[in-house]
C-alpha positions in Angstrom: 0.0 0.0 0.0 1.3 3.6 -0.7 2.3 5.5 2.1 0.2 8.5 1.1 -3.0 5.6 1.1 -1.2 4.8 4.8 -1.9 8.1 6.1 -5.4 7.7 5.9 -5.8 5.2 9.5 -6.2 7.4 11.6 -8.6 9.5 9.4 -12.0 8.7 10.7 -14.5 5.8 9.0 -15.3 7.6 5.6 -11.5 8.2 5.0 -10.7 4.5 5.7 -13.3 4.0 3.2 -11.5 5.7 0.5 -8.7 3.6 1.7 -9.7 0.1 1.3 -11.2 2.1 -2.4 -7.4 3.0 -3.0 -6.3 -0.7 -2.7 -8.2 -1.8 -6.0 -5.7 -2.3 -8.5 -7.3 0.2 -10.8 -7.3 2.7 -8.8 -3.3 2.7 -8.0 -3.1 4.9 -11.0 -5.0 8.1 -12.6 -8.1 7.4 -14.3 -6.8 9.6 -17.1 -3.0 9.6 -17.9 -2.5 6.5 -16.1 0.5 7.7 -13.9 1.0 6.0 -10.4 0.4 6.5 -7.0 -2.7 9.4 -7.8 -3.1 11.6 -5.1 -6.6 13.6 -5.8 -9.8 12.6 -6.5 -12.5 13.5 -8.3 -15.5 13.3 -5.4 -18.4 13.8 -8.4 -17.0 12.0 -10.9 -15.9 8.8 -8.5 -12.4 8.8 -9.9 -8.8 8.8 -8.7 -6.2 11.4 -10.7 -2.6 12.2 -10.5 -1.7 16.1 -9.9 -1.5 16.8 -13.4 -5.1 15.8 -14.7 -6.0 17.2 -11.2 -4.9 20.7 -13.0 -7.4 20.3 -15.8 -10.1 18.9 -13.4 -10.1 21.9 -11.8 -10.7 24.3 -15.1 -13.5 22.3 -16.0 -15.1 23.9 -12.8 -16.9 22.3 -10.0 -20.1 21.9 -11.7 -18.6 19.4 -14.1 -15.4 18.2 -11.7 -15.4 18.2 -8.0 -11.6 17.9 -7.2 -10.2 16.7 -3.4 -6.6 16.1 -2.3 -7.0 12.6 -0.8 -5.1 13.4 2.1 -5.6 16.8 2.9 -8.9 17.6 2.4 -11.9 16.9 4.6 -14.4 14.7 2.5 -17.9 14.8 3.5 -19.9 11.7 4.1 -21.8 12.4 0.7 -18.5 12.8 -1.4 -17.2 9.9 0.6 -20.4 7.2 -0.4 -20.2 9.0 -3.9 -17.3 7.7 -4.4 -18.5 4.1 -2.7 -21.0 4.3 -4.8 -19.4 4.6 -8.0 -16.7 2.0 -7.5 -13.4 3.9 -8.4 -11.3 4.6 -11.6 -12.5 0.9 -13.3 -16.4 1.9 -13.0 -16.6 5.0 -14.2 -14.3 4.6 -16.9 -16.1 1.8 -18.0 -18.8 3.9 -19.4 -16.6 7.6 -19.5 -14.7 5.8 -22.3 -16.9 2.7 -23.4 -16.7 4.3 -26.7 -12.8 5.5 -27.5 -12.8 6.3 -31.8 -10.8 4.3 -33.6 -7.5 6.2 -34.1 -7.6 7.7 -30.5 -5.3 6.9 -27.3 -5.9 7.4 -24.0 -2.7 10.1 -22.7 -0.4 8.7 -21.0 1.4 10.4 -18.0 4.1 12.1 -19.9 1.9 14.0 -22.4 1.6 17.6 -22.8 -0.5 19.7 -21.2 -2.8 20.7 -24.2 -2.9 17.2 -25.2 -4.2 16.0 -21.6 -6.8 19.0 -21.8 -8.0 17.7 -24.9 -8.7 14.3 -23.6 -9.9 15.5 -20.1 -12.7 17.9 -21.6 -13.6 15.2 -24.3 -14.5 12.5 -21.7 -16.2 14.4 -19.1 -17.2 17.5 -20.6 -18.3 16.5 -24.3 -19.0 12.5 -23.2 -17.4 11.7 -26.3 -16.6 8.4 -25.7 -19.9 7.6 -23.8 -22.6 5.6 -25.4 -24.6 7.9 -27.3 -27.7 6.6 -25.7 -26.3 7.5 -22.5 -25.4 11.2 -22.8 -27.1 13.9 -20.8 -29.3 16.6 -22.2 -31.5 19.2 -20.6 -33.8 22.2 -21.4 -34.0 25.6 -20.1 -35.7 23.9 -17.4 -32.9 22.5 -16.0 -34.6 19.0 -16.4 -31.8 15.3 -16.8 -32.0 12.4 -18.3 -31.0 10.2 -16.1 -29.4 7.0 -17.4 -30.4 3.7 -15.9 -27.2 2.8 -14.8 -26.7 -0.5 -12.8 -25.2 0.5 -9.3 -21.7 -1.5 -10.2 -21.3 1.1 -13.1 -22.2 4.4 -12.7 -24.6 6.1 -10.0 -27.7 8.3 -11.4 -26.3 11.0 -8.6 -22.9 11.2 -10.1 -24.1 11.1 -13.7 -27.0 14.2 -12.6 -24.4 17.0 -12.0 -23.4 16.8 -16.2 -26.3 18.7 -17.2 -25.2 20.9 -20.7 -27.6 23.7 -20.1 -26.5 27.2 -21.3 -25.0 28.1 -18.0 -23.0 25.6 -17.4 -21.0 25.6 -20.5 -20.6 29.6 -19.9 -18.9 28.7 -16.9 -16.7 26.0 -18.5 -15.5 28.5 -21.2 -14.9 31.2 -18.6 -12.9 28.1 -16.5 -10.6 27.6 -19.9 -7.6 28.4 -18.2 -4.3 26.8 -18.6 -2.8 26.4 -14.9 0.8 25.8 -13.5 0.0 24.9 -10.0 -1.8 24.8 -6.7 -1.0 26.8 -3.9 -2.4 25.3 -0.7 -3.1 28.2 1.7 -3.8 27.5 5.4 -5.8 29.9 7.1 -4.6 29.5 10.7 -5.6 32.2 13.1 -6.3 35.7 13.5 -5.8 38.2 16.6 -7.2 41.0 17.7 -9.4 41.1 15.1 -12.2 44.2 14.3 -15.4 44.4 16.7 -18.6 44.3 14.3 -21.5 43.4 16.7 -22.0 44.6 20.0 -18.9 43.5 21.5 -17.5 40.8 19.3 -17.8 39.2 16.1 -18.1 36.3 13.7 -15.0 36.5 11.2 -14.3 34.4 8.3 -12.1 34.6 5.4 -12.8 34.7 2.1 -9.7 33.9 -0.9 -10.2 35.2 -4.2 -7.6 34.3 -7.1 -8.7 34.8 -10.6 -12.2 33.5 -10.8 -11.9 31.4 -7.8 -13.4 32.2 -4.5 -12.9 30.1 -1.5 -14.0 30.7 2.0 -13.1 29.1 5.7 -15.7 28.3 8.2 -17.3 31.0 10.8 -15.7 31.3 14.0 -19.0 32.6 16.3 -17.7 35.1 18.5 -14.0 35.4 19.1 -11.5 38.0 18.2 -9.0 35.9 18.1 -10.2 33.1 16.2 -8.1 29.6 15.0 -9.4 28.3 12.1 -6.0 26.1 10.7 -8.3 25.4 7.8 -6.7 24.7 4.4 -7.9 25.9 1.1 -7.2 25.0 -2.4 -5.9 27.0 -5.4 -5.7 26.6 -8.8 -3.0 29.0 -10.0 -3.0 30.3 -13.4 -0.2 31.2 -16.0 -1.1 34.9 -15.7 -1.7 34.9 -12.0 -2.0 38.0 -9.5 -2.0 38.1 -5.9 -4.3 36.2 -3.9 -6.9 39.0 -2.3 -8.0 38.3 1.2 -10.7 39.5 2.8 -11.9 39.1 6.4 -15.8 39.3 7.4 -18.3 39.2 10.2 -21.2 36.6 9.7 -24.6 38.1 9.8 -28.0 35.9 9.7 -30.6 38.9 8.9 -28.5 41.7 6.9 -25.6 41.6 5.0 -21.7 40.6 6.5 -19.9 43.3 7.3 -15.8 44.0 6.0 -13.5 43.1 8.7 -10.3 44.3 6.8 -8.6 42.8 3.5 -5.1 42.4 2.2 -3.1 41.0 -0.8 -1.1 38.3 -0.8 1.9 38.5 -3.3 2.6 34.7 -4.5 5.6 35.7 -6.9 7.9 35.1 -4.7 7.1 31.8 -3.6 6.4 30.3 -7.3 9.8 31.7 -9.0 11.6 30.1 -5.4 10.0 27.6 -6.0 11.1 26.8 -9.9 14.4 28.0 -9.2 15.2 24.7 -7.3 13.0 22.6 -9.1 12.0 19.5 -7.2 11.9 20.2 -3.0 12.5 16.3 -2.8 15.9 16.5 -4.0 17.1 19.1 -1.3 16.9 19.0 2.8 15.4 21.5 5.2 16.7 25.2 3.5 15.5 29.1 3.0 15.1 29.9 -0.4 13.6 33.0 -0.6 11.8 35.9 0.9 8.6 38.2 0.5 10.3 41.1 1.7 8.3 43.7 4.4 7.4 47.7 3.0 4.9 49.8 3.2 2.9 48.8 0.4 2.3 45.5 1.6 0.4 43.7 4.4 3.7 42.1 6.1 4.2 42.2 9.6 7.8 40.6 9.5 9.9 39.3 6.1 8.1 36.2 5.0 10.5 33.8 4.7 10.3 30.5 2.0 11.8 27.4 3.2 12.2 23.6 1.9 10.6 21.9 4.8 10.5 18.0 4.2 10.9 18.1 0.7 7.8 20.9 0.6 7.8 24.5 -1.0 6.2 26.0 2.2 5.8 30.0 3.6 4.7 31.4 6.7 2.8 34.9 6.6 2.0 37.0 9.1 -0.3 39.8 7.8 -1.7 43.1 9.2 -4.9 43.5 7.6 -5.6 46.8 5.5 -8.4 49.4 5.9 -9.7 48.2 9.2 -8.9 49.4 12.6 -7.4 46.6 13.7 -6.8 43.2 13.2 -3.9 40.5 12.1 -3.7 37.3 10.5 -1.4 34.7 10.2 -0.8 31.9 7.3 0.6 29.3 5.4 1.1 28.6 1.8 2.6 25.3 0.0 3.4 25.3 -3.5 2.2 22.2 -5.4 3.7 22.6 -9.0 1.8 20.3 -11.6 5.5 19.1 -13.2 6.0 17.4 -9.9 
């Protein structure tokens, strides 16, 4: 068993379900490109993918791919008997690509990006390869066929969230976006953070890179919340910086602005490429995001090679607010690794 499949023990029941999932042969390797050892999942789909395919997973959007990192995300109980449900990488490609065209190969791990987009977006997006019979349509009504799949092939649940209406595929053209990476920011804590109700508040974060939005959790009443939450990234070939805001929860009017920031991730991608794979190296600095006064820093933000990771720890004073600090985390996660 891999270790990465190892890790998940201690994980609660539904991760130990994904794990006995992981130890079908099938699954050892992406459902796409067939590379070993896949580390990310698609939770809708029911399919196991390396880092790579995970890239163009996540361009597709979520309403076409729902994409988890096996071992650091928290799965649901929903995503978790999807998955169950489906039966893994042999399943779903049983009817994803019942029908490759003469002429046509499946990628395999070493191909190029735009020839791994191709395939990705042809099998889940267009269902080329499905059996015509079986392919989804709906009217402005939102309405699916749903296929009569038997339960060892496909679940009507997974197949349901393919619907080709007119918004969707807005999105998925909006989504084309050729990525380089994931950044993996974890939200840890804040102090002393604004008051926004009568003598507290209820702060969460919102990320924003690109088209993405991501959010943490609410913290109900606390200053001085820890939230050591991770979100997920896609980083894009013309990236910015990651824009942070900070906001009260309100149930009955609308959540008020607890601060906001930028987050320059230049430095950390081009130390990162510099030295290439992290594996090769031990525990080193490599870089800095430098403190001034056009920037949120508290401190220098130093980038280190900690266990063969790309990691940076940020300590942020948050911007046009009274008050209020954060501090973070990010990993780099190149898709050449």
């Amino acid at each position: 068993m891999s270790n990465y499949a190892a890790g998940l023990d201690n994980s609660g029941s539904g991760k130990r379900r994904i794990r006995d999932l992981l130890k079908q042969p099938d699954n050892r390797v992406c459902a796409d490109c067939s590379a070993p050892d896949p580390k990310w999942a698609s939770s809708n789909i029911g399919v196991f993918i390396c880092l790579k395919c995970c890239g163009v997973h996540r361009s597709l959007g979520t309403h076409i791919s729902k994409v988890l990192s096996v071992t650091l995300d928290e799965w649901s109980d929903e995503e978790v008997d999807s998955m169950i449900e489906i039966g893994g990488n042999a399943s779903a490609n049983s009817i994803y690509e019942a029908f490759v065209p003469e002429g046509s190969s499946k990628p395999g791990p070493d191909v190029s990006h735009d020839q791994r987009m191709i395939f990705i977006r042809a099998k889940y997006e267009h269902q080329e390869f499905l059996k015509p019979s079986l392919r989804i349509t709906s009217g402005k009504a939102c309405s699916t066929k749903k296929p009569s799949f038997v339960k060892s092939s496909l679940s009507t649940k997974f197949m349901d969230s393919f619907r080709a209406n007119s918004s969707s595929k807005k999105m998925f053209e909006e989504g084309m976006v050729e990525f380089i990476g994931l950044l993996k920011v974890t939200v840890k804590k804040g102090t002393n953070l604004a008051i926004r109700d009568m003598m507290s508040s209820d702060p969460y974060v919102v990320l924003n890179l690109g088209k993405q939005k991501l959010q943490t959790t609410v913290v109900n009443s606390n200053l001085n919340p820890i939230w050591n939450q991770e979100l997920m990234l896609s980083v894009p070939e013309s990236y910015g910086p990651v824009k942070l805001q900070v906001y009260d929860y309100d149930t009955f009017s609308a959540d008020d602005i607890m601060g906001e920031a930028e987050l320059d991730i230049q430095p950390l991608i081009t130390s990162a490429m510099a030295f290439g794979d992290p594996e090769m190296f031990g525990d080193m600095q490599i870089g800095k995001w430098l403190k001034s006064h056009d920037n949120p820093l508290i401190d220098d933000s130093i980038i280190n090679i900690v266990g063969g990771k790309v990691k940076q720890e940020v300590q942020i004073k948050l911007q046009n607010v009274e008050c209020g600090e954060l501090e973070l985390e990010m990993e780099w996660l190149p898709l050449e690794q």
